[in-house]
TIZA-22287 format. One record per residue: x, y, z of N, C-alpha, C in turn; chain; residue in one letter; residue number from 1. Coordinates in nm, 3 decimals. Each point is the difference from the previous one (the first is absolute). Layout:
// TIZA-22287
+---------+---------+---------+---------+---------+---------+---------+---------+---------+-------+------+-----+
|     n_u |     n_v |     n_w |    ca_u |    ca_v |    ca_w |     c_u |     c_v |     c_w | kette | rest |  nr |
+---------+---------+---------+---------+---------+---------+---------+---------+---------+-------+------+-----+
|       X |       Y |       Z |       X |       Y |       Z |       X |       Y |       Z |     A |    A | NUM |
...
+---------+---------+---------+---------+---------+---------+---------+---------+---------+-------+------+-----+
This chain:
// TIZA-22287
+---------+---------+---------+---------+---------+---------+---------+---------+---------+-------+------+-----+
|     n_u |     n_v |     n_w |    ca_u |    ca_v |    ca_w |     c_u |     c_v |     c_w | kette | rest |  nr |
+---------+---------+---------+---------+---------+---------+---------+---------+---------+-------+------+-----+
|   0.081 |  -0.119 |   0.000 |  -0.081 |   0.119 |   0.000 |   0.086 |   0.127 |   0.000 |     A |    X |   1 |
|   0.077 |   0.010 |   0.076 |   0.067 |   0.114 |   0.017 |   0.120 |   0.038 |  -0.102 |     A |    X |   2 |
|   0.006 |  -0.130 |  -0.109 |   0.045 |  -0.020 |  -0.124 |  -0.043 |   0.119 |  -0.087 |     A |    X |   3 |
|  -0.112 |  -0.052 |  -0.015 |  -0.095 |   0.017 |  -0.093 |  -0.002 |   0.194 |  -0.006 |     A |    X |   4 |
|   0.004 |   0.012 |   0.185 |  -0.059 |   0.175 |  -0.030 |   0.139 |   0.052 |   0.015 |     A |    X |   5 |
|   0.134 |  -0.107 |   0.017 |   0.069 |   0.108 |  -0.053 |   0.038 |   0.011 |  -0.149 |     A |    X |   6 |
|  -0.042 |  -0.122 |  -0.076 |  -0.004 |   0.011 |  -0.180 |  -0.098 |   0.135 |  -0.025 |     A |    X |   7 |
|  -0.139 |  -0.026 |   0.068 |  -0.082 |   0.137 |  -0.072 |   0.043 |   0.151 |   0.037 |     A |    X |   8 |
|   0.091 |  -0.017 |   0.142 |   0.038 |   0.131 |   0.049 |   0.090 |   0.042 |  -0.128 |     A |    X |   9 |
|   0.121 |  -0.083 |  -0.025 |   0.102 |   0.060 |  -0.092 |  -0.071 |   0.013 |  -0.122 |     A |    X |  10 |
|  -0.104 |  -0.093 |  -0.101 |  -0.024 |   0.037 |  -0.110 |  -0.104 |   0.136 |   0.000 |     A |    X |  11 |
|  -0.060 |   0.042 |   0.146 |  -0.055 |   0.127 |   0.000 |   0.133 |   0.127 |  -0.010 |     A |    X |  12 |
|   0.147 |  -0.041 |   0.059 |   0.046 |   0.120 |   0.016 |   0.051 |  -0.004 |  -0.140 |     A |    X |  13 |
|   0.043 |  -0.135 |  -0.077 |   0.067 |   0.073 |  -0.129 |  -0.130 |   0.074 |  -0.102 |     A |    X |  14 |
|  -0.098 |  -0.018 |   0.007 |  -0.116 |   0.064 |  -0.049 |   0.024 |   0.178 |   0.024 |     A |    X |  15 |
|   0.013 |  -0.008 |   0.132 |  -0.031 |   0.145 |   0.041 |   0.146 |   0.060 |  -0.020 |     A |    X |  16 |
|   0.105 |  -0.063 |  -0.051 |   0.136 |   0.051 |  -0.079 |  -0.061 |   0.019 |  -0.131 |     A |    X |  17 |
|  -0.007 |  -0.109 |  -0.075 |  -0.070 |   0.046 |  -0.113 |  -0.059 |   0.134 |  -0.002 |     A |    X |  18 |
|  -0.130 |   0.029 |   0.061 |  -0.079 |   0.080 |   0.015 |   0.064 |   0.142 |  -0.006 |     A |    X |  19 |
|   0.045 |   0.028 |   0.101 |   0.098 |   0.091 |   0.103 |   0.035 |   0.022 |  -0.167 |     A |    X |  20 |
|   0.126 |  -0.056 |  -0.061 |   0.091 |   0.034 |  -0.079 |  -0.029 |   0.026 |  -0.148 |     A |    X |  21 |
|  -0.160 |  -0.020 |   0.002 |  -0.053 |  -0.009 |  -0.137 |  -0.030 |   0.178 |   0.019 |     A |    X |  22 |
|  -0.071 |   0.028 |   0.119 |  -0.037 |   0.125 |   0.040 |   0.060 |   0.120 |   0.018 |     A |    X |  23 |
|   0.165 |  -0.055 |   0.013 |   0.113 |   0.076 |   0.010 |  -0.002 |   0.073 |  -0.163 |     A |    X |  24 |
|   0.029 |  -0.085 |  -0.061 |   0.068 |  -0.024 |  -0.088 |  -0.126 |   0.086 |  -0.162 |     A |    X |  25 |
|  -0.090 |  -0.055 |   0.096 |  -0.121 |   0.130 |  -0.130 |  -0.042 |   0.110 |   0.029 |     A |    X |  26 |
|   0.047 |   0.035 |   0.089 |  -0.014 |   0.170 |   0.003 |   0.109 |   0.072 |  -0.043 |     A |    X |  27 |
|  -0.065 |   0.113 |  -0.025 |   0.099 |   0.126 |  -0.078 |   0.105 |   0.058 |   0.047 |     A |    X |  28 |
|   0.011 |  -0.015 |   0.090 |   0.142 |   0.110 |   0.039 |   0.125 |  -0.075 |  -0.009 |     A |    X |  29 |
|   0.062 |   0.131 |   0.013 |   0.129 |  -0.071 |  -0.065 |   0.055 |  -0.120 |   0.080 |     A |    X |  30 |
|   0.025 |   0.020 |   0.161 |   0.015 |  -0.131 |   0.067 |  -0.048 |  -0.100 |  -0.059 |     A |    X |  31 |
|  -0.095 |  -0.001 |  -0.015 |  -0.055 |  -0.148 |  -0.045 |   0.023 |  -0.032 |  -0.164 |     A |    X |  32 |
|   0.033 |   0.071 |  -0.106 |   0.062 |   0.022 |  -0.090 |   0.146 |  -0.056 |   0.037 |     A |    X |  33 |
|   0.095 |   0.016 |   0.105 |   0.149 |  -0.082 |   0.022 |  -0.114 |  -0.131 |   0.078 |     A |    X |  34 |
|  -0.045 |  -0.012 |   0.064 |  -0.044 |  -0.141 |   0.033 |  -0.031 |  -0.069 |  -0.093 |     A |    X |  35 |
|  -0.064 |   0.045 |  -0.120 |  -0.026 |  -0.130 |  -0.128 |   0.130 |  -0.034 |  -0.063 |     A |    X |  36 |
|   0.109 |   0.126 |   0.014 |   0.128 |  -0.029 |  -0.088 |   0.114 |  -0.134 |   0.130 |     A |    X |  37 |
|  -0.053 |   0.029 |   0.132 |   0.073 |  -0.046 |   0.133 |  -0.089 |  -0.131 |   0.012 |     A |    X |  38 |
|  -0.085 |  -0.072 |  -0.044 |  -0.074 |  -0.077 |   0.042 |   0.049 |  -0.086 |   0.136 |     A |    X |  39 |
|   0.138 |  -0.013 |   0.020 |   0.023 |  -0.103 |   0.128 |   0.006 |   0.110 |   0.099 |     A |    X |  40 |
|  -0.011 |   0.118 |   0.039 |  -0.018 |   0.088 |   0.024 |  -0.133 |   0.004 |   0.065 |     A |    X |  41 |
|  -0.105 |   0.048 |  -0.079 |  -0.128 |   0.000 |   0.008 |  -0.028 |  -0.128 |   0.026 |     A |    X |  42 |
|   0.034 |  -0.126 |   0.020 |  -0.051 |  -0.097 |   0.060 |   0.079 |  -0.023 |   0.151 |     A |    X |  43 |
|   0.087 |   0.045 |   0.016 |   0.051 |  -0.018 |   0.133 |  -0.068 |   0.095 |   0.095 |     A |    X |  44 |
|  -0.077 |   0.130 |  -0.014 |  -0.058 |   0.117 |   0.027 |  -0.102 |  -0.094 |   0.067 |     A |    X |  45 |
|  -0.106 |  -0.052 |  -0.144 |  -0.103 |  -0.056 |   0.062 |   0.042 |  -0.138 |   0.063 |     A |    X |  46 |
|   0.100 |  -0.075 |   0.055 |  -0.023 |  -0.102 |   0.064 |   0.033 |   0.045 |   0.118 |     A |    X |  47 |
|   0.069 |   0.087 |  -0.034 |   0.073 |   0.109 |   0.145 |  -0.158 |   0.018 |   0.097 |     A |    X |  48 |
|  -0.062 |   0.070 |  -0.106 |  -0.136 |   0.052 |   0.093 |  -0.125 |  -0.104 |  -0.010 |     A |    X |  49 |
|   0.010 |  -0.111 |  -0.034 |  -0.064 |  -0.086 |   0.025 |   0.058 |  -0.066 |   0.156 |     A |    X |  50 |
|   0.092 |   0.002 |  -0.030 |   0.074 |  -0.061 |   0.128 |  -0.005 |   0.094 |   0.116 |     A |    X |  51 |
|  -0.022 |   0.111 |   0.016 |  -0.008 |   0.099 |   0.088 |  -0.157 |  -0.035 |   0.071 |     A |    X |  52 |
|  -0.088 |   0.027 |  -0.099 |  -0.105 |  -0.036 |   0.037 |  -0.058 |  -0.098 |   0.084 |     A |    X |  53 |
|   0.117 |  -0.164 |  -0.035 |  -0.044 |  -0.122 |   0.058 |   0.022 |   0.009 |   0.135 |     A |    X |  54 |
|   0.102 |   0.021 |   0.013 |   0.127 |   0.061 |   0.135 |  -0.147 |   0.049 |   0.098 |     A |    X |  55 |
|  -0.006 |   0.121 |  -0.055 |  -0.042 |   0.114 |   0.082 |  -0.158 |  -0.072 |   0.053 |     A |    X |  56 |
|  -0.053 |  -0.102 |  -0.072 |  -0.132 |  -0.043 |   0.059 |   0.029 |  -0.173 |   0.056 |     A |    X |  57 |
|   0.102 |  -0.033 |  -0.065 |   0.064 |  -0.105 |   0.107 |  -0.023 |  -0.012 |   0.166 |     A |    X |  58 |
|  -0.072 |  -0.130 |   0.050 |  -0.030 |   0.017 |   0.188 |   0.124 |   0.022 |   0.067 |     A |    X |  59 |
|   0.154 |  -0.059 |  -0.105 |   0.101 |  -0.053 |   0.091 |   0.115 |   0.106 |  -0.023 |     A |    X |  60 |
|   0.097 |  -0.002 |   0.074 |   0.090 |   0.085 |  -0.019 |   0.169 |  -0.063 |  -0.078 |     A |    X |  61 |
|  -0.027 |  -0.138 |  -0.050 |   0.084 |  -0.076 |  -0.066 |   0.145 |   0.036 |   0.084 |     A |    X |  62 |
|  -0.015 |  -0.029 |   0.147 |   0.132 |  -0.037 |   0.063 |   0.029 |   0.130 |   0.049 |     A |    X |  63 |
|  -0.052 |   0.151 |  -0.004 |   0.044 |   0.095 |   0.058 |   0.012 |   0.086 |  -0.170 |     A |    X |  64 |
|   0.014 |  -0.041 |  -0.117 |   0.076 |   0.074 |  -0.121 |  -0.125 |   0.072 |  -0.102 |     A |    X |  65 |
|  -0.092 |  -0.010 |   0.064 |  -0.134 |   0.009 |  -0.066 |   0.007 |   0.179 |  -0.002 |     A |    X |  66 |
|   0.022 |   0.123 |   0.068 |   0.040 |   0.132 |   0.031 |   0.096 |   0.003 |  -0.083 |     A |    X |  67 |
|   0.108 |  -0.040 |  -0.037 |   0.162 |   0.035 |  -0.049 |  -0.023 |  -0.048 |  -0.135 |     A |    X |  68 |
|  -0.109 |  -0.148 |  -0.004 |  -0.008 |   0.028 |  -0.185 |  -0.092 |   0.074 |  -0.061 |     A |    X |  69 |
|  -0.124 |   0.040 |   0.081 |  -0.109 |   0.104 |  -0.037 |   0.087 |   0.143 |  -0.063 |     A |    X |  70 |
|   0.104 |   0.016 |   0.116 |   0.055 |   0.100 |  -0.056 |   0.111 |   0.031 |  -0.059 |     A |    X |  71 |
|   0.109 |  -0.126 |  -0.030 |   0.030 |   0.013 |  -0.114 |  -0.027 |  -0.070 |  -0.111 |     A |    X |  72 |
|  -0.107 |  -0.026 |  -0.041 |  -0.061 |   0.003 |  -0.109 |  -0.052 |   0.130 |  -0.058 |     A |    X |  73 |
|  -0.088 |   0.046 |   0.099 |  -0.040 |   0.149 |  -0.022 |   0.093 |   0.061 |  -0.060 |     A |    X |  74 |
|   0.159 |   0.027 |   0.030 |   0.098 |   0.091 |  -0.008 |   0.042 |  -0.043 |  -0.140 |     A |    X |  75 |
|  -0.032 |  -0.131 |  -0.035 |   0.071 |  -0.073 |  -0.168 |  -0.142 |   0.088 |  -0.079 |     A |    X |  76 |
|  -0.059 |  -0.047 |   0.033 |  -0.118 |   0.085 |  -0.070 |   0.016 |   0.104 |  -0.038 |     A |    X |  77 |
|   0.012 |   0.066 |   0.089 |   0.046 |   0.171 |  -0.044 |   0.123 |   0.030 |  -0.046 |     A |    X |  78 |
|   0.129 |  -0.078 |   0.013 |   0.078 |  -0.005 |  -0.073 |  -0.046 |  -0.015 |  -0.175 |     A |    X |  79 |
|  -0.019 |  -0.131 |  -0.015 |  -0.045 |  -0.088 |  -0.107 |  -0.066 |   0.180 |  -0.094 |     A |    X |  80 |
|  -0.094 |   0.038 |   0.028 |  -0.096 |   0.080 |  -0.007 |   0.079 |   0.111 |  -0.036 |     A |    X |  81 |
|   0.108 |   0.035 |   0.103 |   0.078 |   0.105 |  -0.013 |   0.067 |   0.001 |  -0.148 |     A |    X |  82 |
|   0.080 |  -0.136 |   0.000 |   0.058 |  -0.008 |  -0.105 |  -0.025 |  -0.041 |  -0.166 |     A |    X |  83 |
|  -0.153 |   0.006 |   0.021 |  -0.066 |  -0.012 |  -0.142 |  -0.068 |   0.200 |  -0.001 |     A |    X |  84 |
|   0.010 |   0.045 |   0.106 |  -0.042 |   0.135 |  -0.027 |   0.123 |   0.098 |  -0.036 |     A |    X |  85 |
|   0.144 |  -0.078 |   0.023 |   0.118 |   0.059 |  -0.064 |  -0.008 |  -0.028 |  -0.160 |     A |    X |  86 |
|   0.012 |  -0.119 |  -0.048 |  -0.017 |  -0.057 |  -0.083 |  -0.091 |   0.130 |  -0.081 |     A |    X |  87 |
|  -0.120 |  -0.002 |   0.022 |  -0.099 |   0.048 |  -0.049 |   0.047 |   0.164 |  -0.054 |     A |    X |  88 |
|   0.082 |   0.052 |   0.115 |   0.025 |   0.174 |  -0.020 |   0.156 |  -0.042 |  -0.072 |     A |    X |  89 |
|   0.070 |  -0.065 |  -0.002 |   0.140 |  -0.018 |  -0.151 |  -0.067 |  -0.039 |  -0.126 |     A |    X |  90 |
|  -0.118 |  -0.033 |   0.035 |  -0.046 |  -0.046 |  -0.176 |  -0.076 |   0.127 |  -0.051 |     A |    X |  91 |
|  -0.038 |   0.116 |   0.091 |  -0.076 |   0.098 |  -0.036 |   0.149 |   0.079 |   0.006 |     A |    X |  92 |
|   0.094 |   0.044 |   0.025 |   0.118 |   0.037 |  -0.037 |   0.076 |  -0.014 |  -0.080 |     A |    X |  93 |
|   0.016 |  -0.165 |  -0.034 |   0.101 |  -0.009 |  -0.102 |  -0.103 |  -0.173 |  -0.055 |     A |    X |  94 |
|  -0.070 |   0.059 |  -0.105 |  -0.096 |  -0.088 |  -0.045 |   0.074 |  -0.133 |  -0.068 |     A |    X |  95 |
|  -0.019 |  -0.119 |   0.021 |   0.057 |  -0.061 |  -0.086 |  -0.043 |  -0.015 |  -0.180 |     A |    X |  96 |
|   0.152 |  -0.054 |  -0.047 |  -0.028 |   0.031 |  -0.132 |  -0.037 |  -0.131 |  -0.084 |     A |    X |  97 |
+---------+---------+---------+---------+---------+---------+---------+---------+---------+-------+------+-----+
């Protein structure tokens, strides 16, 4: 049993990667414009914050580390994020050819 819901747990989270990264990835701005060109990028974002999510509504505190990966994950995130919004302002500078 406890098989089973952890097969449907994971084939729900790669869904909601999918999801997450399909959503990234079709909107207009330029960030998300370097996320379609970054795709492993834009999928590490959303497993990043899929995984944030699980964490954060998780009963257990996985040994004490459950605080320290909430938040650095958070911090890759905004990195990750950071560095597709660099990306984004060198290609509006020096456009590729």
């Amino acid at each position: 049993m406890k098989r089973i819901v952890g097969v449907l747990m994971l084939g729900l989270f790669f869904v909601g990667i999918i999801t997450m990264a399909a959503r990234t990835v079709n909107s207009e701005s330029p960030i998300a414009q370097e996320a379609s060109e970054h795709p492993r990028i834009a999928k590490a974002i959303a497993s990043l914050e899929e995984a944030i999510a699980y964490l954060k509504e998780a009963p257990h505190n996985f040994g004490g580390h459950k605080e320290k990966a909430i938040e650095a994950s958070e911090r890759a995130v905004r990195q990750l994020k950071l560095a597709l919004a660099y990306r984004a302002k060198q290609d509006k500078l020096h456009p590729p050819r």
